[in-house]
N, C-alpha and C positions, 0 to 999 in steps of 0.2 A: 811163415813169411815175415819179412824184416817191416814193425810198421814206422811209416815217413814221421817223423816232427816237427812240431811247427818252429819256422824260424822268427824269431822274435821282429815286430816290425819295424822297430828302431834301427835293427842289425841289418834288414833290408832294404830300407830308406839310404842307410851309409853304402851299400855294397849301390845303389843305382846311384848315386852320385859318384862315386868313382867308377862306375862304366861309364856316364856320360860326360865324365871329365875326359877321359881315356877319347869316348868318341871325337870329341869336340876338338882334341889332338889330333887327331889321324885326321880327320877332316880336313883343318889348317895344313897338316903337311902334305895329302894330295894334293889341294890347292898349288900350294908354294910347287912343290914336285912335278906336276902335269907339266910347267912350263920350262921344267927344266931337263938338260941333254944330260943329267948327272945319274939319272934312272931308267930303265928299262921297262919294256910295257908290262912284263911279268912282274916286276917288281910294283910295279903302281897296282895292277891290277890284283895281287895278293895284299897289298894296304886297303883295295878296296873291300876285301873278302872280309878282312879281319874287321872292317869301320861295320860291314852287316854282321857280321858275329856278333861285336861287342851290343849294336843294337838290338838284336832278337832275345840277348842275355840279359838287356833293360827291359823289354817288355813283358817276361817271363817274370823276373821278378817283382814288376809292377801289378801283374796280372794274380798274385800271391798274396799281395797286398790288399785286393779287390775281395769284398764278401762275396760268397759265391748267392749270384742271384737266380740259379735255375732250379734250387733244392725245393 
């Protein structure tokens, strides 16, 4: 079996800031978007899929960052 490595936590601190810069984009453009006739409801609603992707890919790597407290 392949085993996992740890990823350096500096290197993960920078990959969650640019997810939740990414978020914080998408966010602002549904906002802007929702009101406007220039988008499609498929189109909004796969900007919203990608804003919970980007989010669960913050959590994940936050959750990496966290000592494991059940050992």
């Amino acid at each position: 079996m392949r085993e996992q490595q740890a990823i350096k936590p500096d290197v993960l601190r920078d990959r969650i800031l640019q997810l939740q810069s990414e978020h914080s984009e998408l966010d602002r453009m549904i906002d802007q978007l929702a009101t406007s006739s220039d988008i499609t409801d498929l189109e909004l609603q796969r900007l919203k899929k990608r804003k919970l992707k980007v989010k669960d890919n913050i959590l994940l790597l936050q959750l990496q960052l966290e000592p494991d407290t059940h050992a």
